[in-house]
C-alpha positions, 0 to 999 in steps of 0.5 A: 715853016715854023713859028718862032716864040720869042719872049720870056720863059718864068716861072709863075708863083701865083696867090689868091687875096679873099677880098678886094685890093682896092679897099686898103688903099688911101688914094691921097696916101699912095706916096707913102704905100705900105701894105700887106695882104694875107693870101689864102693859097700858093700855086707854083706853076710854069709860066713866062709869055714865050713859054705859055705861048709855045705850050698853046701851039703845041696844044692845037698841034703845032710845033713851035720853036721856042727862043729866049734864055733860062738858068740851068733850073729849067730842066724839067720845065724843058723836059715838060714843053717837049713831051707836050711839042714844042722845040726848046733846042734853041733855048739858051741855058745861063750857067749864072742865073736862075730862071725869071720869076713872076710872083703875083697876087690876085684879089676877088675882082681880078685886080693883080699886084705883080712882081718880075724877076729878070734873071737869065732872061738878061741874057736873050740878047745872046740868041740869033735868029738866024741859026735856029732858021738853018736848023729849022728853015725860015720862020712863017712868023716871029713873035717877039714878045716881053723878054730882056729889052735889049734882046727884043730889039735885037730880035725885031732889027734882025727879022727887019734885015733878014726879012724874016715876018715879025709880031710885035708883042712889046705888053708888059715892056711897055710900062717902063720903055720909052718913045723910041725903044717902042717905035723900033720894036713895032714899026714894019710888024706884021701884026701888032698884039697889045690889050686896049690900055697899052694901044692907048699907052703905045699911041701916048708913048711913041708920039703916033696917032691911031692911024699912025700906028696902022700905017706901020704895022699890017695889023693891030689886034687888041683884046678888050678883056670880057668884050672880046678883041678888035683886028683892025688891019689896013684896007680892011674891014675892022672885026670884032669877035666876042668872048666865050660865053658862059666862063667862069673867071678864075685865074686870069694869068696867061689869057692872054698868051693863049689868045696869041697862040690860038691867033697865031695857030689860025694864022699858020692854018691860013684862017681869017682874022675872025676864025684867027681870034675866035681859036684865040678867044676860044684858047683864052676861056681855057686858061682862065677857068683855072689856076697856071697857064698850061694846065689845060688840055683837050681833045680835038672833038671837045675844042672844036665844040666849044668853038662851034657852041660859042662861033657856030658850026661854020667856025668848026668845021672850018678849024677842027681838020687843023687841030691835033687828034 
């Protein structure tokens, strides 16, 4: 069974600020914010969270269905994915608009201003599910994740009336969405993925308390950043998994979409919630010890070590027969 990524597929323009945002900024002026920041480099990477995601389950050796929609320039970012595994035959190519992009700048604390141009995405809202599943069979899982607003709830009501298992993924969408819209894009979600500030956000937004939302979804995992992240499912015990020892942040775009591969692959492997987000937490160090969220790469032998030194030898031995040779 295949693992359905549905989302964003960008590209990244990624720069770096020498000090610290913070310090040009006047609290009681933000009404009236104007300012510019001179960065020191320009990386120009392939990004978006579908594309990042599906570039993390190829790399442990899986082969993911990528969903969503790109302009006609996506061209050699298709014919990368695809040298790396990843099935783009369902990406759907928009003959008026560009690829998104996502334009950000990092300071020296990490801090990001960010900027996201839609483009073709608009048009995820074309692609059904159901056709990829007769070209592939059915879905184990179907993440969907931030994408054009109108094309994730059509993806989450088709999973719930084809009785396809979805991952609710709503990130970065949670910002503008409103009560409802959230409420249909995670409600009967196998798993619900956000970072501690959006569970806060999800909670505030959709009217639920923490229970709540538990009672609607089978499993909510948040990250917690430098801490690690919480699985919390229902009529379970909670697990807490740390960071990666020992990394060196550099970049930290993408951190989280390989999190959600490495969960997601330990899930296809049908590992435990602690080995799921060990594999991620393992994943996510590789991203963010370097500029772009697919530059990485790893043999089987150098994952699997680095997973032992951080989780144990019990947690590599248990991954290291899944992953790629």
């Amino acid at each position: 069974m295949s693992l359905f990524v549905a989302g964003s597929i960008a590209t990244d323009h990624l720069m770096s600020f020498g000090g610290r945002f913070s310090d040009s900024l006047v609290v009681d002026q933000l009404d009236k914010l104007s300012v510019s920041f001179l960065v020191d480099d320009l990386e120009i990477r392939r990004g978006g969270c579908a594309g990042n995601i599906s570039f993390g389950l190829a790399a442990l050796g899986l082969r993911p269905v990528l969903v969503g929609a790109a302009g006609e320039d996506f061209a050699d970012y298709r014919s990368w994915l695809e040298r790396h595994g990843v099935d783009c035959d369902s990406v759907h190519i928009s003959t008026e608009r560009h690829t998104a992009r996502f334009v950000c700048t990092t300071d020296t604390s990490m801090a990001q201003f960010a900027s996201f141009y839609p483009g073709a995405m608009s048009e995820a809202r074309l692609v059904e599910l159901a056709p990829i599943a007769q070209r592939v069979g059915e879905p184990s899982y179907v993440l969907v994740g931030p994408d054009d607003p109108e094309g994730m709830l059509r993806h989450t009501d088709e999973c719930r009336q084809r009785g396809y298992r979805f991952v609710a993924d709503p990130s970065q969408q949670l910002a503008f969405g409103e009560g409802d819209m959230i409420r249909r894009l995670i409600d009967g979600a196998a798993y619900l993925f956000s970072n501690e500030y959006e569970s806060h956000l999800i909670q505030s937004k959709t009217g639920w308390s923490e229970d709540d939302v538990l009672a609607r979804v089978g499993t909510q995992v948040v990250t917690l950043g430098k801490d690690g992240v919480r699985v919390v499912a229902r009529g379970a015990e909670t697990v807490e998994v740390g960071a990666v020892p020992g990394v060196v942040a550099v970049e930290p775009t993408g951190v989280g979409d390989a999190f959600r591969a490495g969960f997601l692959a330990a899930l296809q492997w049908s590992l435990d919630h602690e080995r799921a987000a060990q594999v991620g937490c393992t994943l996510a160090a590789y991203v963010v010890e370097g500029v772009g969220t697919q530059e990485y790469s790893f043999t089987r032998e150098q994952f699997a070590e680095r997973l032992a030194t951080a989780y144990g030898d019990r947690a590599a031995v248990e991954v290291r027969p899944h992953l790629a040779g």
